[in-house]
N, C-alpha and C positions, 0 to 999 in steps of 0.2 A: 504494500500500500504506500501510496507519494505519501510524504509529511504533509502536503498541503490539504489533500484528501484528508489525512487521518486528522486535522485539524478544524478541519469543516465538519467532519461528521462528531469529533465530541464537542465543539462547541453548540452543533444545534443542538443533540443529547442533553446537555449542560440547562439552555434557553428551556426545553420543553419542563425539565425539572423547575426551572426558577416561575415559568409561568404556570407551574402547578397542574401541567396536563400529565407527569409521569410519577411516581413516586421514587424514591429514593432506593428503594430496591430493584427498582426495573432502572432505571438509572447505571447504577452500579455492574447489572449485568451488559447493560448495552457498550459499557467504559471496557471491560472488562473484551467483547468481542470486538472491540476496534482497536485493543491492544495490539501494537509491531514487537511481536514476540524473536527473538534471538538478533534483532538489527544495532542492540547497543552495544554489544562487545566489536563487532564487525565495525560499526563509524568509529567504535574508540581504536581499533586494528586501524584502520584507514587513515585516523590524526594521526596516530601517531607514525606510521610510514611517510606520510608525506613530512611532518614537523622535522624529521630525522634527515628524509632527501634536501628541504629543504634548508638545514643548519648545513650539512655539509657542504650544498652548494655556495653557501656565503661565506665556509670557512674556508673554502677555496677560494673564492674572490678578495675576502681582507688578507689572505694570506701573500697574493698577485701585488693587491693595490699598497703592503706594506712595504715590499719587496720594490715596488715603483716609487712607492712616498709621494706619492700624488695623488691629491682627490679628483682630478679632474678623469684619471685613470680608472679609477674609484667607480665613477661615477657613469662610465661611457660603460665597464662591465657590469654594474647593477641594472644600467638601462635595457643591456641587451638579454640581461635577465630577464627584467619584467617583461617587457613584449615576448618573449620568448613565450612564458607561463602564462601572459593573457592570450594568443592565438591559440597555445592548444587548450587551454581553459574554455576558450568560446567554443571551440569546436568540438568539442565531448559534453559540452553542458546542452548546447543547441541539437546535437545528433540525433536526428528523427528516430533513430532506432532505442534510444534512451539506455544506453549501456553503464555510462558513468556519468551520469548526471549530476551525481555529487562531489566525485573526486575534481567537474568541472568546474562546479562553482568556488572548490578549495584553489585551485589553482588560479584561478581568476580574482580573486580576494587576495591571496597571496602576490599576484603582481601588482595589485593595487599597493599593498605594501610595500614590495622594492620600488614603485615609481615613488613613492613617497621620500623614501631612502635615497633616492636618485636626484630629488629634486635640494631636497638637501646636501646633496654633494656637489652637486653644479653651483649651489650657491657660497659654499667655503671655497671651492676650488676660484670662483670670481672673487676672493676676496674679501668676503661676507664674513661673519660669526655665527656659529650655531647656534644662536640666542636671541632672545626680543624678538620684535615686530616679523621679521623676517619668517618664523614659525606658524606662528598661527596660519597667515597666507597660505606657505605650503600647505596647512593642513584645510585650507576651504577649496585650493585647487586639487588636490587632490580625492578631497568629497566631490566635487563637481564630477571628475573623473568616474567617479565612484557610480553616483548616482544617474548618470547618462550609460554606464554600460549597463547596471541592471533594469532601466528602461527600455533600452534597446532591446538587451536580449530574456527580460524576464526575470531576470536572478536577483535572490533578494539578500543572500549573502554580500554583494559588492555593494547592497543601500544599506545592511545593518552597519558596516565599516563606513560608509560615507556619512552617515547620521553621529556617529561614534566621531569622528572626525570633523564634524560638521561645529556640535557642541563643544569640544574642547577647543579648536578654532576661536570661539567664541569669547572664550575664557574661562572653560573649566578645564583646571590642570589638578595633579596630584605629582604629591614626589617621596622618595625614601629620607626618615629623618634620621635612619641610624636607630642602634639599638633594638630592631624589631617595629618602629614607629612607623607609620605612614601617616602622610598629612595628605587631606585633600580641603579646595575651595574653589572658589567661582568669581569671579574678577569683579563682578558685577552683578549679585545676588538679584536686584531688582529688576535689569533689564533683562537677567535669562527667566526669571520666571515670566514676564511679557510673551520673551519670544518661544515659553513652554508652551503658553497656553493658545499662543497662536499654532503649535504643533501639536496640541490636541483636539484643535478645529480642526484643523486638514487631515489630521488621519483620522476621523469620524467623516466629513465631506467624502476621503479619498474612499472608504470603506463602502460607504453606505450610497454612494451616488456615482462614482469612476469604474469601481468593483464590477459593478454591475451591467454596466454601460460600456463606455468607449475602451476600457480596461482590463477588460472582465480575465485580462491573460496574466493579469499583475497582481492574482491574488495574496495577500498576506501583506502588502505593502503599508496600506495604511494601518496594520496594527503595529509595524515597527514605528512610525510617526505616530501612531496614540502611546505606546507605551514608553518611547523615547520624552515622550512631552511631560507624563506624569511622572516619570522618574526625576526630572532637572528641576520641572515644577518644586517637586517637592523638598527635594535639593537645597531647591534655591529658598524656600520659605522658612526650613529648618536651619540654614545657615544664618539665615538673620537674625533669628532667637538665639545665636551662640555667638560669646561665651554670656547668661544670663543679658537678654538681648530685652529690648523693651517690650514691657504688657504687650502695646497693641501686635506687633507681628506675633505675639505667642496668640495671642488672640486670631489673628487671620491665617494659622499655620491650623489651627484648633479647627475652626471653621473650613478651612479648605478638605481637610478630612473627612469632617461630617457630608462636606458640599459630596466628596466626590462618591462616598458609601451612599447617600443620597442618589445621586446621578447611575452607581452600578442596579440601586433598585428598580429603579425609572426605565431605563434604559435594556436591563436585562444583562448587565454587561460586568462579571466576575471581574474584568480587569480593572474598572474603577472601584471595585467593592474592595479589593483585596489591595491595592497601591490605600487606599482610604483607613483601613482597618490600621496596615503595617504602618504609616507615616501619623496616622494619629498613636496609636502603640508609642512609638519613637518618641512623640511628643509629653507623651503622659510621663514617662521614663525621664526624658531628660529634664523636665521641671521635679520631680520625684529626686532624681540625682543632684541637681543645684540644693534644695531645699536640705536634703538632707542627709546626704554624705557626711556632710563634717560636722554633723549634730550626733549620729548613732554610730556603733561599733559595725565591723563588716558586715557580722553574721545579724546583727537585728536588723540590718539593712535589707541584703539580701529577701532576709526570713520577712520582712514587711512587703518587697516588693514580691518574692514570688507568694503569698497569702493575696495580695488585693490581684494579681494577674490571675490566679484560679478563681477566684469569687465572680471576676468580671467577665471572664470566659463561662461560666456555668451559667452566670445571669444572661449570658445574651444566648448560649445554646439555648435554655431555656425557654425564650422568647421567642426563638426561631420555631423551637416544636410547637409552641403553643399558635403559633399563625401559620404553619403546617397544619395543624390538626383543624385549626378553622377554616383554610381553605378548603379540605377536602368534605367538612359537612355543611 
């Protein structure tokens, strides 16, 4: 079965459970026969064959361009890399006869990669630094790259990397702080949740009106642009609130939560119930943590936080059976 098939059919399974035409046990068997039984060991066989072809072919190229001392050297063999990896990437992913459609769209993702790689070495090799302003660009030309081959040819592996590379472009970065630490933030907390929520219109618009219409060969697209939008959304609401950020954004990070569990029930749609559930969770937790970390000992910390998280989970399973049980009489 395609991923995209086995995607359409448990999402409608999913819809008919939330609009209370199935019950939760026929649910469960329907989940259950649209199962891709023995294909995860086989894609995890398959990353990791390619991840390995692919190290070693770059360890053979930094090995070339160290031996040169030249990025511009660097830079012409990473190039003929990547077109190398996008031509046969197109032509195994496009193959009418559908043989390797997925090792296609690896390798065509992966060149999208070394052009990335490529274009940063064209630009230290002119004299550039691998730093500032200069980054981000590569990373919006290279989404653009991104996102017109998987138009072109369908593929939504080269728009999840364009979308990924589109947002950090923008100004979300992370980095290694040492010690086991990672930091991450967003340049501009306010203006990526804007341009969140304007990618949470276009992948509902793209979904529910492209999908179906002039598109209809580009399925799954727009829930990489919905689900990319609520992720930075949210991101971007909870980074405001930090470190002890002002009432109102703990106030409109609170609310956006409710807005969007709100919005999944309306709608039908598990992916704003469950982005709304986890980033309101997050929220409760990190006012919970401010407030009271340095007031109680670990363990009564802990032992208060996991006590009110099973309370609050049983109160809303609760609720849930109880407007289950009403809708069915």
């Amino acid at each position: 079965m395609r991923p995209v098939t086995y995607e359409l059919l448990t999402r409608e399974a999913t819809d008919w459970h939330q609009l209370g035409l199935i019950d939760r046990s026929l649910l469960d068997v329907l989940l259950e026969r649209y199962t891709r039984r023995g294909e995860f060991l086989a894609a995890l066989l398959k990353w990791l064959g390619m991840f390995a072809i692919f190290q070693l072919g770059l360890a053979v190229l930094a090995f070339i361009a160290m031996m040169s001392q030249s990025a511009g050297v660097a830079a012409v063999l990473l190039g003929g890399v990547s077109a190398g990896l996008w031509y046969f990437g197109v032509r195994m992913a496009t193959d009418p006869r559908r043989l390797h459609p997925f090792t296609g769209a690896v390798l065509v993702t992966a060149s999208l990669a070394a052009a990335f790689g490529t274009f940063v070495l064209l630009h230290v090799a002119l004299g550039g630094e691998p730093e500032g302003r200069a980054i981000p660009v590569i990373m919006l030309l290279t989404g653009a790259l991104g996102a017109s081959t998987a138009y072109r040819y369908r593929l939504r592996w080269p728009l999840l990397l364009a979308l990924l590379l589109f947002f950090h472009g923008l100004g979300a970065w992370h980095a290694y702080g040492g010690r086991g630490a990672y930091f991450a933030d967003i340049q501009d907390p306010k203006l990526m949740a804007a341009i969140a929520l304007v990618m949470i219109a276009l992948g509902i618009w793209h979904e529910r009106r492209l999908e179906i219409g002039p598109l209809r060969r580009c399925t799954g697209f727009g829930g990489l642009y919905l689900i990319f939008g609520l992720l930075y959304l949210n991101l971007s609401l909870w980074f405001l609130t930090l470190p002890r950020g002002p009432l109102a954004w703990v106030l409109i990070f609170a609310a956006a939560g409710i807005a969007q569990i709100v919005a999944g029930a309306r709608l039908y749609d598990a992916r704003f119930t469950g982005f709304g559930i986890v980033f309101l969770a997050i929220n409760l937790y990190t006012r919970f943590f401010e407030h009271f970390w340095d007031r109680l000992s670990a363990g009564t910390f802990f032992l208060l936080g996991g006590a009110l998280a099973m309370i609050l989970g049983y109160a809303f399973e609760r609720q849930s059976h109880v407007r289950s049980l009403g809708q069915r009489s």
